[in-house]
C-alpha positions in Angstrom: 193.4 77.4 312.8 193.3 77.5 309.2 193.4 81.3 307.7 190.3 80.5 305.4 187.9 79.0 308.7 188.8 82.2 310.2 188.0 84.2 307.2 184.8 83.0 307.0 183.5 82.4 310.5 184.5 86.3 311.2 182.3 86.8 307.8 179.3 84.9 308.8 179.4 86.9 312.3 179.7 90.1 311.1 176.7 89.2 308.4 174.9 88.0 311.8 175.3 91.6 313.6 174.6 93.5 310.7 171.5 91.7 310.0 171.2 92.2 314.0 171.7 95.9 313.5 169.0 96.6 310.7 166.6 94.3 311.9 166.6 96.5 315.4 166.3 100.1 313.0 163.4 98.8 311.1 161.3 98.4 314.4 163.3 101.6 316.2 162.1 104.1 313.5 158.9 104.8 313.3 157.0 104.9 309.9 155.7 108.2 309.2 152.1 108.3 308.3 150.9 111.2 305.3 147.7 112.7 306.7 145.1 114.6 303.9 145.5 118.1 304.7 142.0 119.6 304.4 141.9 123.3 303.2 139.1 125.6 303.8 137.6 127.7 301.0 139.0 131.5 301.4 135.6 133.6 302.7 136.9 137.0 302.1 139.0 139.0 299.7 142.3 139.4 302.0 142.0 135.6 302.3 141.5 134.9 298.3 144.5 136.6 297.7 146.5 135.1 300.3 145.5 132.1 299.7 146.4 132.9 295.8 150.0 134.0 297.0 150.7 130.9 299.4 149.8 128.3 296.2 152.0 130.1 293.9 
């Protein structure tokens, strides 16, 4: 066998696992979702001024 038909079908394989490989990743990892974090309004004074010390 010619050394450039076995350059190139051992190219287009190897492009055929890879594209195997991330095709598998993108549906094994999950996409993470960014949920609104709702913060209450501080009622007293300790919690005013922690809450002023946590934002700094």
């Amino acid at each position: 066998m010619p050394d450039i038909k076995l350059k190139f079908i051992l190219s287009v394989l190897a492009g055929i696992v890879f594209s195997f490989l991330f095709i598998l990743l993108a549906f094994a990892l999950p996409l993470e979702e960014k949920k609104q974090q709702i913060i209450k309004k501080p009622k007293g004074k300790l919690e005013q001024i922690s809450h002023a010390v946590k934002t700094r």
